[in-house]
C-alpha distance (Angstrom), angle and dihedral (degrees) to the residues before:
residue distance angle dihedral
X1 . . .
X2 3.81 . .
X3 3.93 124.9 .
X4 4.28 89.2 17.8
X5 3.59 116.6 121.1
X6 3.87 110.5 -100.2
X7 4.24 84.3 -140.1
X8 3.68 91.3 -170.5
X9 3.67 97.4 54.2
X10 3.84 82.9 36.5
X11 4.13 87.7 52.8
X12 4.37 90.9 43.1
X13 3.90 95.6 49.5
X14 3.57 85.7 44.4
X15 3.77 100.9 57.3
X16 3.62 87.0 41.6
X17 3.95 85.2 54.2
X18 3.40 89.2 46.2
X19 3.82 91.8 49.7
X20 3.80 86.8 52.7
X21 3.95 89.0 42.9
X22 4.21 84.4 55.8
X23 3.46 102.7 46.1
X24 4.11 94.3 51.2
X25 3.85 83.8 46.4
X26 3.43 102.3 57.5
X27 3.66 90.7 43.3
X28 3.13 95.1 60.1
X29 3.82 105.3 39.6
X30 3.80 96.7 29.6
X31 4.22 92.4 50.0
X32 3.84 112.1 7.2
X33 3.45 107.0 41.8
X34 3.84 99.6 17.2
X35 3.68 100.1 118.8
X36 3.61 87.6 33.9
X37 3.73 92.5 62.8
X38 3.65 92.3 37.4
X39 3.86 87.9 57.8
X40 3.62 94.7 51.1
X41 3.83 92.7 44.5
X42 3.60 90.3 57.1
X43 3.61 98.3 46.3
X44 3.82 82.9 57.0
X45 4.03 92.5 55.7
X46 3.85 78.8 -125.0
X47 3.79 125.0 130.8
X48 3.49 129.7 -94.6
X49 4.11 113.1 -94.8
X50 3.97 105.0 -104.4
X51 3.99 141.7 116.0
X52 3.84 108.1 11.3
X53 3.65 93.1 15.8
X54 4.02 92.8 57.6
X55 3.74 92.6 45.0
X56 4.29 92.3 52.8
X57 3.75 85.6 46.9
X58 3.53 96.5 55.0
X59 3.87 92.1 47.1
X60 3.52 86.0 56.7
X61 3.09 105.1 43.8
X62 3.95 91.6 55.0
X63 4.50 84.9 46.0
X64 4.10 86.9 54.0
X65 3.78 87.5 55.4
X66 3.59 96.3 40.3
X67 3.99 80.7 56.2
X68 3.86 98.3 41.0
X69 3.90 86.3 59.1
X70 3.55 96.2 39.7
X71 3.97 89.4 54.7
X72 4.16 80.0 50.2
X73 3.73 90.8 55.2
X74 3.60 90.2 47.9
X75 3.85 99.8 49.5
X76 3.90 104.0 35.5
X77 3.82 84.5 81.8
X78 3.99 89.6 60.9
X79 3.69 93.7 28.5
X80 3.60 109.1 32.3
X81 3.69 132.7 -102.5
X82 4.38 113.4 -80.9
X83 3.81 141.7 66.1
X84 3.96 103.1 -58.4
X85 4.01 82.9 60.5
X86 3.61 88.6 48.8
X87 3.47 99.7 44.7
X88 3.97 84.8 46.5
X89 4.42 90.7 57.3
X90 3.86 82.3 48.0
X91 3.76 95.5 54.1
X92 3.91 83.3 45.5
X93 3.80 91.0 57.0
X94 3.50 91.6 39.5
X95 3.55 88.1 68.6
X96 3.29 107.6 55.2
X97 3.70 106.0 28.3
X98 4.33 89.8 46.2
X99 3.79 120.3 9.1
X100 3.78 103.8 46.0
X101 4.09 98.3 34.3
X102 4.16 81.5 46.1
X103 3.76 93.9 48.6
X104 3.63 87.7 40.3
X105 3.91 85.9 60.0
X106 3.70 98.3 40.9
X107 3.82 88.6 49.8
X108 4.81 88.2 56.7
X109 3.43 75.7 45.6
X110 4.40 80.9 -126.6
X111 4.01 95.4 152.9
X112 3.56 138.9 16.2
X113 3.56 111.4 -73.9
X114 3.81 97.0 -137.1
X115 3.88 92.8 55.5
X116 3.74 80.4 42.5
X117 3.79 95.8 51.2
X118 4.25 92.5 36.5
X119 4.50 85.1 54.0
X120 4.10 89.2 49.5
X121 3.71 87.6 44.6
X122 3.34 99.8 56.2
X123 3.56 94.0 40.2
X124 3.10 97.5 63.8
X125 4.10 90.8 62.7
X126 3.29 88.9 45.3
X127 3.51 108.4 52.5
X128 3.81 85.1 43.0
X129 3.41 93.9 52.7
X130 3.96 94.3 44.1
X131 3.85 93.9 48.6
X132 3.78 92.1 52.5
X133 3.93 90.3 52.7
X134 3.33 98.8 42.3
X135 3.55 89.4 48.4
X136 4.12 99.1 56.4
X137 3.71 78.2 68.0
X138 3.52 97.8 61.3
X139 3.68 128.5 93.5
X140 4.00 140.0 157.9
């Protein structure tokens, strides 16, 4: 049935998103930024991120692309089918899972702003990038 979510596609693009999503994260937070984030972990008396931590990123990472493509699915209909829709459901989740939980941070003053500011940064490619890739999957 036209203009209803193809959830499948929705759920494949998404994990593919969230594959995307995964890789750029542990790039960056597992090479870039490591001793970064290891500073700022220690400065917290908090542990360093490993094990359990690692595993509950990863699951969301892949749920925030299953989301990002989902928001895709539910805007092409408005918005048109294609990568500048894509790219727009990115910059959507971008928001809300980087720049305001980020700025939130920066504002407590809980982590250094310029790791802060690098994280949102690249997120912002990344969730782009993942949204449009996960989205060439989808299809009604």
């Amino acid at each position: 049935m036209p203009g209803r979510i193809n959830i499948g596609r929705a759920v494949a693009g998404g994990l593919l998103a969230g594959l995307v999503i995964n890789i750029g994260e542990t790039i960056l937070n597992a090479g870039l930024m490591a001793p970064q984030l290891e500073s700022a972990m220690r400065a917290r008396n908090l542990p360093p991120v490993a094990g359990e931590a690692i595993a509950g990123f990863v699951v969301l990472g892949f749920a925030l692309g299953v989301m990002a493509v989902w928001l895709y699915a539910a805007i092409r209909t408005r918005f048109g089918a294609g990568p500048k829709t894509a790219a727009l459901a990115g910059a959507v989740v971008w928001f809300f899972a980087h720049l305001y939980p980020s700025a939130s941070m920066m504002v407590m003053h809980m982590f250094p702003r310029r790791m802060l500011a690098m994280g949102v940064l690249w997120g912002l490619f990344e969730i782009v990038i993942a949204t449009i890739a996960g989205a060439s999957v989808y299809r009604e």
